[in-house]
C-alpha positions as CSV (number, residue, x, y, z in Angstrom):
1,X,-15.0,-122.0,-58.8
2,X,-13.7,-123.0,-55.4
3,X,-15.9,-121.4,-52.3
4,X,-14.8,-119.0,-50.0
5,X,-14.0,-120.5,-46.9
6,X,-13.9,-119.5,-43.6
7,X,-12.9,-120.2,-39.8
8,X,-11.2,-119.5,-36.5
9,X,-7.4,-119.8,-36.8
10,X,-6.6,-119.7,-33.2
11,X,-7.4,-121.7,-30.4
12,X,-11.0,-121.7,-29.0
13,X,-11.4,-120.0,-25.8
14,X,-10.8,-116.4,-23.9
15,X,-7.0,-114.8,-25.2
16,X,-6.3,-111.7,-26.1
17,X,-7.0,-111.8,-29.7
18,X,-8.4,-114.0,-32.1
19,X,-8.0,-114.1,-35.8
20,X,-10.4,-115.4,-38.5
21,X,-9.1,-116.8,-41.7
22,X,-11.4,-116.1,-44.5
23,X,-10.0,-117.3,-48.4
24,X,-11.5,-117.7,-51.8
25,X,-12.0,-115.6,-54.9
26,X,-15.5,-114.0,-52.9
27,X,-13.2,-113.1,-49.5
28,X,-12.7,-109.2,-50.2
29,X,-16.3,-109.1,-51.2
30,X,-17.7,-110.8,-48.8
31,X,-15.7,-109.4,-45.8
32,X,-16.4,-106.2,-47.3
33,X,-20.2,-106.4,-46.6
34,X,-19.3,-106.7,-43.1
35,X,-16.3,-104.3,-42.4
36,X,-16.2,-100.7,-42.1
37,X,-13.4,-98.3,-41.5
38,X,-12.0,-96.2,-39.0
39,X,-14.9,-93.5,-40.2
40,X,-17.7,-96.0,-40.2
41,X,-17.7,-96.6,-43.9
42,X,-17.8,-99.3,-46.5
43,X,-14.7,-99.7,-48.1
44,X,-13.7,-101.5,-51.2
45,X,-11.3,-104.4,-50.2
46,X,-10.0,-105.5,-53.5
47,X,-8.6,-101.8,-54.4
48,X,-6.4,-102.2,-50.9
49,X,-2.7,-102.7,-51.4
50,X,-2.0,-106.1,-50.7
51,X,-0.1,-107.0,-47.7
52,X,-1.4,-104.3,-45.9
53,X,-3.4,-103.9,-42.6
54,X,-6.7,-101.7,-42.2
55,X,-8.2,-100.9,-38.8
56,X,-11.7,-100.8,-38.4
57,X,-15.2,-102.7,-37.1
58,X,-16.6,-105.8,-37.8
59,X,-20.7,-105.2,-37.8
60,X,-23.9,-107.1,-38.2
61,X,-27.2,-105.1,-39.4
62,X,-25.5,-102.3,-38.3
63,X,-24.7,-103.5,-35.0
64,X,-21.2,-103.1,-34.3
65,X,-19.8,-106.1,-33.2
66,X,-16.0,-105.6,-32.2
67,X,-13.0,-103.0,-33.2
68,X,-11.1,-105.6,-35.4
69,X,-8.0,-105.0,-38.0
70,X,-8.2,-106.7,-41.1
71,X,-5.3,-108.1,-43.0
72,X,-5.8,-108.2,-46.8
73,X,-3.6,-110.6,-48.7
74,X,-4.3,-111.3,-52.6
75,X,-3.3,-114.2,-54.1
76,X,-1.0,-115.5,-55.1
77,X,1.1,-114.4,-52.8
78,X,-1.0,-115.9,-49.6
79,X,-1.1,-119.1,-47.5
80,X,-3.4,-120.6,-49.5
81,X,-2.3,-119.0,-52.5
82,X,-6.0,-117.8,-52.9
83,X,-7.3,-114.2,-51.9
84,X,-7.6,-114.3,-48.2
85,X,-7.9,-111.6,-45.6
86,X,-7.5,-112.2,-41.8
87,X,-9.8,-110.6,-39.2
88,X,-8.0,-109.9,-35.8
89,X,-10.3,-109.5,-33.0
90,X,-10.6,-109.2,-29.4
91,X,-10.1,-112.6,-28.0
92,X,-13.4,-113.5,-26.4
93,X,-14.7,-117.0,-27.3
94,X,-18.2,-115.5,-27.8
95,X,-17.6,-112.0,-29.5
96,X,-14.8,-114.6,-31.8
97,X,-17.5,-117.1,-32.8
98,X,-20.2,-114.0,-33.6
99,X,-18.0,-112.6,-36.2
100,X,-17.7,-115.9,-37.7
101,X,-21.1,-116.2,-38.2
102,X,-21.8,-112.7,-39.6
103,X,-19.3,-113.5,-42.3
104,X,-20.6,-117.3,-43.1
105,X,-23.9,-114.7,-43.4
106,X,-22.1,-113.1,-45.8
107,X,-21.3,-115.6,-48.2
108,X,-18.4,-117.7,-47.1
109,X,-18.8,-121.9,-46.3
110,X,-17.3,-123.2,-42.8
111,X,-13.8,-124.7,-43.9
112,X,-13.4,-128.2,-43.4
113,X,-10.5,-129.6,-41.0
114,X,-7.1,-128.8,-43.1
115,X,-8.8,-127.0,-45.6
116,X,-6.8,-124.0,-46.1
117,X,-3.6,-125.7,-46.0
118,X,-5.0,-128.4,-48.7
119,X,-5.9,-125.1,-50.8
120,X,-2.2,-124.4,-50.4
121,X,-1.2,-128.1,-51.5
122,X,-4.0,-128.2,-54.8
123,X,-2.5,-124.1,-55.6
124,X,1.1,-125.5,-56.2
125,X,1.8,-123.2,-52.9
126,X,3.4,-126.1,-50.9
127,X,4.1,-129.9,-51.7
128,X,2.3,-132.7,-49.4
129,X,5.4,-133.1,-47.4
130,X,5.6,-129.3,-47.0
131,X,1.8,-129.1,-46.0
132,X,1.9,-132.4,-43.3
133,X,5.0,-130.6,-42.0
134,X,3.2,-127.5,-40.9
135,X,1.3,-129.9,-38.5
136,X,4.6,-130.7,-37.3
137,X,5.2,-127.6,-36.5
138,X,2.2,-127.4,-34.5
139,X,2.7,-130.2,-32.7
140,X,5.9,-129.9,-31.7
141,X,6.9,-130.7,-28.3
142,X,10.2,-130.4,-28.1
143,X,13.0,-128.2,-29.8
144,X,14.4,-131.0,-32.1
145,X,10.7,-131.9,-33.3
146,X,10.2,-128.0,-34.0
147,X,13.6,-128.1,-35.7
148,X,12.8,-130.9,-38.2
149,X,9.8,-129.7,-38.9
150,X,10.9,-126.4,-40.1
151,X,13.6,-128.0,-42.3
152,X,10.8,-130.1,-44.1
153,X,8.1,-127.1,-44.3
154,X,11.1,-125.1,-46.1
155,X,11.5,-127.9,-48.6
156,X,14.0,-130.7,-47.2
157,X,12.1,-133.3,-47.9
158,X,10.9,-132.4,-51.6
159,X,14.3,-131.5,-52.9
160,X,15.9,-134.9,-51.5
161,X,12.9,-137.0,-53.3
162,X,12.6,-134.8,-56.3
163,X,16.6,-136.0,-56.7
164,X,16.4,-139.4,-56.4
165,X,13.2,-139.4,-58.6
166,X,14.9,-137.1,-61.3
167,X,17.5,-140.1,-61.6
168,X,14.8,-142.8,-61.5
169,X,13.2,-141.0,-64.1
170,X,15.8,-140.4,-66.3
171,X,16.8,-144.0,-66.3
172,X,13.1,-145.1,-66.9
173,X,13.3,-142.5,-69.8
174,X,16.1,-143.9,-71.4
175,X,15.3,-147.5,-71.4
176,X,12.2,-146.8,-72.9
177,X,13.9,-144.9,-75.6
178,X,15.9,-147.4,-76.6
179,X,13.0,-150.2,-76.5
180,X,11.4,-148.0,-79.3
181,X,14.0,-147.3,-81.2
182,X,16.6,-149.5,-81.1
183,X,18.5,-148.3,-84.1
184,X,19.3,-145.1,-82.4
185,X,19.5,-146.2,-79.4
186,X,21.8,-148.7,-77.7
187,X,21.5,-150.5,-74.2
188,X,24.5,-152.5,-74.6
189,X,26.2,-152.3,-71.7
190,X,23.4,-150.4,-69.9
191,X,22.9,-152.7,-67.5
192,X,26.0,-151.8,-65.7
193,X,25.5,-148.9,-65.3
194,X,21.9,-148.8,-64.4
195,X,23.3,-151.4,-61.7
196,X,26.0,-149.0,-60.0
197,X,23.0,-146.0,-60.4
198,X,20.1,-148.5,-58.7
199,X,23.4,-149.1,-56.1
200,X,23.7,-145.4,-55.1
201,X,20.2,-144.7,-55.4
202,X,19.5,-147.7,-52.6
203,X,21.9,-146.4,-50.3
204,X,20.5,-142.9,-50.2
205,X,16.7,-144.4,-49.2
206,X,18.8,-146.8,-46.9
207,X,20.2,-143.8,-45.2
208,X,16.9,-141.6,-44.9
209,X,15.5,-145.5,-43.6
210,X,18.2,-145.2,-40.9
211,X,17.3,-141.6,-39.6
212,X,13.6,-143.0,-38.9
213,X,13.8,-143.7,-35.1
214,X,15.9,-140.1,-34.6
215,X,12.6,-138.6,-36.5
216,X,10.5,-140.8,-34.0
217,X,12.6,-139.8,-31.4
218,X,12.4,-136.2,-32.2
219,X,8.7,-136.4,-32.6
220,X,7.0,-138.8,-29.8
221,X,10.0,-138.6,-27.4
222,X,12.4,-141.4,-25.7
223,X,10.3,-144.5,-24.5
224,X,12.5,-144.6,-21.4
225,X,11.7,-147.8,-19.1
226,X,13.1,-147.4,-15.2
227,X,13.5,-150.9,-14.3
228,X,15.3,-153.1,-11.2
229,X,14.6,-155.0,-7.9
230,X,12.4,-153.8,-5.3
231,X,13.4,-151.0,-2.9
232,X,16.0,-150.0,-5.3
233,X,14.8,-146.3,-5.3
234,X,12.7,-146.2,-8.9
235,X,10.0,-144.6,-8.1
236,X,12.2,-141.9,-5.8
237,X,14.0,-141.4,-9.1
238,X,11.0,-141.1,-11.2
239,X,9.7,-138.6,-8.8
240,X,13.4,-136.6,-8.8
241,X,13.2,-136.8,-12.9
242,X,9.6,-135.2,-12.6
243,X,10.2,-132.5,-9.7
244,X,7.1,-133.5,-7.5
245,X,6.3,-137.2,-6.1
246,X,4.1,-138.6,-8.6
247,X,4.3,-141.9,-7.3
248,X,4.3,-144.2,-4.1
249,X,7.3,-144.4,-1.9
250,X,7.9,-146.7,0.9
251,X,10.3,-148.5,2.5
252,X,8.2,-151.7,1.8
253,X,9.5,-153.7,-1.2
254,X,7.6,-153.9,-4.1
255,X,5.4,-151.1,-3.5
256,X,4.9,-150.7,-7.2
257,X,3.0,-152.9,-8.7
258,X,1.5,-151.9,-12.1
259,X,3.4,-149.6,-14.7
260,X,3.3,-145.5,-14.0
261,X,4.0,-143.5,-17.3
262,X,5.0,-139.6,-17.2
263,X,6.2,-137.3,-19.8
264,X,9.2,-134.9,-18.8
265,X,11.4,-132.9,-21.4
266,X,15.4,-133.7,-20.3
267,X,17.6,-131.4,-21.9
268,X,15.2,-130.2,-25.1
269,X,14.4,-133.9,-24.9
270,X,11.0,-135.2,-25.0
271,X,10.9,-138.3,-22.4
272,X,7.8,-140.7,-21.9
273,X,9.2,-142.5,-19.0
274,X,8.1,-145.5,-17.3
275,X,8.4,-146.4,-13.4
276,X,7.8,-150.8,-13.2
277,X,7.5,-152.8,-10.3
278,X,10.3,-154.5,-9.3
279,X,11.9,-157.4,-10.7
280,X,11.9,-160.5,-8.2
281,X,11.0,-164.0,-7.8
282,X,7.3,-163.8,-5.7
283,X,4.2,-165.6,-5.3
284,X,2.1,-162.8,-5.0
285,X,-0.1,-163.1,-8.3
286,X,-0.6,-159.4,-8.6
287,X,3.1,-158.0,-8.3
288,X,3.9,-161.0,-11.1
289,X,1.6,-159.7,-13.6
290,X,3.7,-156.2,-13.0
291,X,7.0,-157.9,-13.1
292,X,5.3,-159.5,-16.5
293,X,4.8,-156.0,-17.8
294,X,8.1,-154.4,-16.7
295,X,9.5,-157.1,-18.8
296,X,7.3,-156.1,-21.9
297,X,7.4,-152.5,-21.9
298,X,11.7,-153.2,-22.3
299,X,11.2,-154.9,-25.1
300,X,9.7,-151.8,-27.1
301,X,11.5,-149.4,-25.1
302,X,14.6,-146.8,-26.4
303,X,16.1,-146.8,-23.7
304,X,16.5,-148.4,-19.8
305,X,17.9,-147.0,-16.9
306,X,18.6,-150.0,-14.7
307,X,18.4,-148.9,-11.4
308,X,20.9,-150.6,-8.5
309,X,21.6,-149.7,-5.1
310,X,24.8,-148.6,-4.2
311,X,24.3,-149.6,-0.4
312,X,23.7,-153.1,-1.0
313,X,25.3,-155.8,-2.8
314,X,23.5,-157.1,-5.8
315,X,21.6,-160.4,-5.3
316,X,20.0,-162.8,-7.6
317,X,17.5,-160.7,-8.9
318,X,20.2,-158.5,-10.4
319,X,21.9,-161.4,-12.4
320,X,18.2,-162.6,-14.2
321,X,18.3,-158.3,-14.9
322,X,21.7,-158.3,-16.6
323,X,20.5,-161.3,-18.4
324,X,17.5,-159.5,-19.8
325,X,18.1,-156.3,-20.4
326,X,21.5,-157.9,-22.9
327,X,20.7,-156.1,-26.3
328,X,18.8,-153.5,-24.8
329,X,20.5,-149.5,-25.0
330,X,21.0,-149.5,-20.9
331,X,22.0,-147.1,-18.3
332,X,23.1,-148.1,-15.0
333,X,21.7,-145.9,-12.2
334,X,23.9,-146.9,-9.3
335,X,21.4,-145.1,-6.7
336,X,21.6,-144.0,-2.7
337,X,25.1,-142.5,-3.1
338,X,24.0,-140.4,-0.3
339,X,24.7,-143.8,2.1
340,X,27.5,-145.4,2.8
341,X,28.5,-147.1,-0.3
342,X,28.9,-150.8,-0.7
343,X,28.8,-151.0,-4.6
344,X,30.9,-148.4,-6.7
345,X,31.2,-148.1,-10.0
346,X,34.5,-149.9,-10.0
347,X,33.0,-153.5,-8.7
348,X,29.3,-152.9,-10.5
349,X,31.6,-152.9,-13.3
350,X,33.2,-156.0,-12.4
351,X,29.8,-157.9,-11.5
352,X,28.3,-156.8,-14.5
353,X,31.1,-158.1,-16.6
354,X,30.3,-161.5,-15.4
355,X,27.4,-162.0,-16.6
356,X,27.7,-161.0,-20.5
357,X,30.9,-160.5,-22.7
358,X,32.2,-156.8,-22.3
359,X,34.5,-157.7,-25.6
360,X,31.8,-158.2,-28.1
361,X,28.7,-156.0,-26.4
362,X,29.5,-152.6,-25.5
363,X,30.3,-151.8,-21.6
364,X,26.6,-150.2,-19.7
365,X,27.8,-146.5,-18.7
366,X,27.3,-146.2,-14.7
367,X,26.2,-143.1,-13.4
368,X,25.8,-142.5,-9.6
369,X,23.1,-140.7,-8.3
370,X,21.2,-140.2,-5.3
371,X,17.2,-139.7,-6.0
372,X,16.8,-138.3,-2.3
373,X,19.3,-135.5,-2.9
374,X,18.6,-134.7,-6.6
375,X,22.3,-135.6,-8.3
376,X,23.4,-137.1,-10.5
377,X,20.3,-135.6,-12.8
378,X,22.8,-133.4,-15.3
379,X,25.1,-136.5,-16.1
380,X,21.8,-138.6,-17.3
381,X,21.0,-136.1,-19.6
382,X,24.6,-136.2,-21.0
383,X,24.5,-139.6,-21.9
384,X,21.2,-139.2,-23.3
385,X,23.1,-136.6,-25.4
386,X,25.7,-138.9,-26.3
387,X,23.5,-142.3,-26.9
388,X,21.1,-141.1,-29.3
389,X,22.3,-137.7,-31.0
390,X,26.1,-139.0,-32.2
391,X,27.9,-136.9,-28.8
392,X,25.3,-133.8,-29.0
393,X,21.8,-132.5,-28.9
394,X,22.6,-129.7,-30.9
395,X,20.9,-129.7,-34.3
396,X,22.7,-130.3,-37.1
397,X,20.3,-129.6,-39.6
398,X,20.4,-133.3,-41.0
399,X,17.2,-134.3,-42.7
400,X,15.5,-137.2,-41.0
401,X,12.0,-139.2,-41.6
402,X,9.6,-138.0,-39.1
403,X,6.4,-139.7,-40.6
404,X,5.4,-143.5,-40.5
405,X,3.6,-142.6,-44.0
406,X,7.0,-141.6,-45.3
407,X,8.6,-144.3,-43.9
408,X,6.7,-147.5,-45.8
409,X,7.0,-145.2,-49.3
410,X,10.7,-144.8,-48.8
411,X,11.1,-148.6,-47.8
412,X,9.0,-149.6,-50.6
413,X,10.8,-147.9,-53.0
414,X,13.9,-149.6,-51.2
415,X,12.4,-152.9,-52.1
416,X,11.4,-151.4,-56.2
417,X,15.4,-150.6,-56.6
418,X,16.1,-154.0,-54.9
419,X,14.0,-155.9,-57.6
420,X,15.6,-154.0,-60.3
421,X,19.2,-155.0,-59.3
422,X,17.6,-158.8,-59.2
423,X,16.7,-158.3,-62.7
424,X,20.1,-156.7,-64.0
425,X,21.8,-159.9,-61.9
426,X,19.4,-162.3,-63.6
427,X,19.9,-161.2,-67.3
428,X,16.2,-160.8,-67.8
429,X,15.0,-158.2,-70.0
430,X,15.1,-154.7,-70.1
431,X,11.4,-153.8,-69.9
432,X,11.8,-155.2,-66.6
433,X,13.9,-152.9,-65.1
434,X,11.5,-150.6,-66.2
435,X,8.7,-151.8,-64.2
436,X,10.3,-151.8,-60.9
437,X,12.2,-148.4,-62.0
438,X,8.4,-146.9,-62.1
439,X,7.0,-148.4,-58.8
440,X,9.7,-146.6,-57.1
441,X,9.0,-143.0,-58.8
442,X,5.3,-143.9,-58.2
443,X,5.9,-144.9,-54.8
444,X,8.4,-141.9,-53.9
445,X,5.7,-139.4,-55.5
446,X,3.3,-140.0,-52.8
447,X,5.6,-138.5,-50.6
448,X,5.6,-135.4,-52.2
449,X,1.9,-135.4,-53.4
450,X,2.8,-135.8,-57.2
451,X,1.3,-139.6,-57.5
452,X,-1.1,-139.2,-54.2
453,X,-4.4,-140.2,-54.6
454,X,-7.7,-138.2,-53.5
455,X,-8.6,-140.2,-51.1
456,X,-4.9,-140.2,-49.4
457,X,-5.3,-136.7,-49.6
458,X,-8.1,-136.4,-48.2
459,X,-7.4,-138.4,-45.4
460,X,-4.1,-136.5,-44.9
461,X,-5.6,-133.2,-44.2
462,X,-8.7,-134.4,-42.5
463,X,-6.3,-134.9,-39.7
464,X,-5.8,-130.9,-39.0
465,X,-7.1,-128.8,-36.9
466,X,-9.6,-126.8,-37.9
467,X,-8.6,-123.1,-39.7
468,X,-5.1,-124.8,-40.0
């Protein structure tokens, strides 16, 4: 028999309440010994309706501790699909942390990280997807995170691998049929059609493989790089994007030397975005090494805004940009449209067109904007919206892979189908097919839970927080 488990559920520190989680087949009994009603008497817990709420005090040796209510929940139908009841208290760190201990007095172990939601998991209550989502939930910092995490606590993710594994499965199943009773059992002309079935199932993990950086995206945020010559107006930008001058701004060029990283939220998107020094041709060993790593954090970046200034003709140092940044997602920031203008968006255009081939790489979208008097801000966040969400932020309720963990199973099995179609192509046998068929519905269950080992397990919900 499991113990009965206990801990704080909400964050540690002064709030206005606090709740402590206590599950396990002992939790009525042993919250019992320390509960007493409204009248100052014992009560039996397990004759309470569940579901229901019972006001009351929380005492130690018959000192009264704190005015509490108690929820009682009986399993099933609970979180942890365990009996559990739920002590709501005033939010005091200390008063929180004395009740704990006067229930671990009463019976009940200190829950491990993730322990209550691993209960859930080993109850049949939620699937491992399902239980790693709710720390998605948790940690959501943006609307679109929260969003796709809520689609894969409610199931998304299970019912899409439980269908591709129900076909692997049945295909498996039949092959092995046939390989032990042949009479009965034909596979001629199998082959073809496990070939156009291995086909469709390949482009399904292809297209969860496809959503990946969306679900990064959605998660972590934009990696978004601000990058240009000096005196440009990056760091004015930066500061505009932020709403309060977070870094250094001179007229001096090259003020910026090393990399500056801030995390803003754009339009319900998360954005970790980078100020670099500026790109030019110098001698000075120290603004090199930044030029070095403006150049470096491009190359794993989502997106660049390319910074120009509108009240100066470009120069060298623009042309070896343009040259850099070609492959990169880019946004040209034609800044200081509050002076007179030299550059529009007409000639940037035209000099950017020089330098790679508008025919075969798509045209940079040019916004104008002036960092010193805050505009231009809304029409960056449209582009945003139209670069990375398909024309709109608004969610669309589309499934996407949020997990690196998720991620290598899916693009293994990816690889298991792939093997199985080099089989079919190379007329080798049909207990082949069966080998790859099985590393793929091995591979696919560790999504879910289903083939996950302990010690995956383990590891996956030693990562919670603590009465999570």
């Amino acid at each position: 028999m499991a113990d009965t488990i206990a801990a704080i559920a909400t964050a540690v520190g002064n709030a206005g309440i606090s709740v402590i989680r206590v599950s396990g087949n002992a939790a009525f009994a042993i919250v019992g010994k320390v509960f007493i009603n409204h009248d100052k008497k014992k009560i039996d817990l397990s004759a309470v309706p569940t579901h229901t709420a019972r006001y009351g005090y929380i005492v130690d040796q018959g000192t009264i501790l704190d005015e509490v209510l108690i929820l009682i929940m009986k399993g099933p139908k609970s979180y942890t699909g365990e009996d559990t009841v739920e002590i709501d208290c005033h939010g005091g760190a200390f008063v929180t942390e004395k009740i704990l201990e006067t229930v671990i007095k009463a019976g009940a172990f200190p829950a491990e990280p993730g322990e209550f939601t691993k209960r859930a998991f080993l109850n049949g209550r939620v699937d491992l997807s399902s239980a790693e989502a709710v720390m998605g939930v948790i940690e959501s910092r943006n609307e679109y995170a929260l969003l796709s995490s809520m689609k894969q606590l409610r199931g998304g993710m299970k019912e899409v691998i439980a269908k591709i594994r129900s076909e692997i499965l049945y295909h498996t199943a039949y092959i092995e049929s046939a390989l032990d009773d042949p009479e009965h059992i034909s596979l001629d002309g199998y082959s073809g059609k496990l070939e156009s079935a291995a086909l469709n199932i390949r482009e399904e993990l292809d297209q969860l493989l496809r959503t990946a950086d969306n679900g990064r995206i959605r998660r972590e945020g934009l990696k978004v790089v601000i990058i240009g010559r000096p005196n440009v107006g990056k760091s004015s930008l930066l500061n505009t994007l932020l709403g309060e001058d977070r870094a250094i701004v001179t007229d001096i060029p090259g003020t910026t030397r090393d990399t500056l990283e801030e995390q803003i939220n754009l339009g319900g998107i998360l954005i970790n975005i980078l100020d670099t020094a500026g790109i030019r041709e110098t001698d000075n060993k120290v603004e090199q090494i930044g030029v070095r790593l403006a150049r470096s954090h491009v190359e794993d970046s989502d997106l660049v805004f390319y910074v120009m200034d509108a009240s100066e003709k470009p120069d060298c140092n623009d042309i070896e940009i343009i040259k850099f940044l070609k492959n990169h997602k880019t946004i040209v920031l034609l800044n200081k449209t509050d002076l007179p203008s030299i550059l529009t968006v007409e000639e940037t255009r035209k000099f950017l067109s020089k330098y790679y081939n508008i025919e075969t790489e798509p045209m940079w979208p040019i916004i104008e904007v002036s960092a010193k008097q805050k505009q231009g801000i809304n029409e960056i966040e449209n582009y945003i919206r139209d670069m990375f969400f398909e024309g709109t932020l608004s969610y669309n309720d589309e499934l996407v892979i949020t997990n690196v963990r998720y991620k290598k199973a899916i693009s293994d099995a990816y690889d298991s189908m792939g093997h199985v179609l080099e089989s079919i192509r190379g007329g080798l046998p049909e207990d082949f097919y069966s080998i790859d068929l099985m590393d793929a519905y091995e591979t696919l269950g560790k999504i879910t839970g289903e083939t996950a080992g302990e010690d995956l397990i383990n590891e996956i919900f030693s990562k919670f927080c603590t009465g999570k």
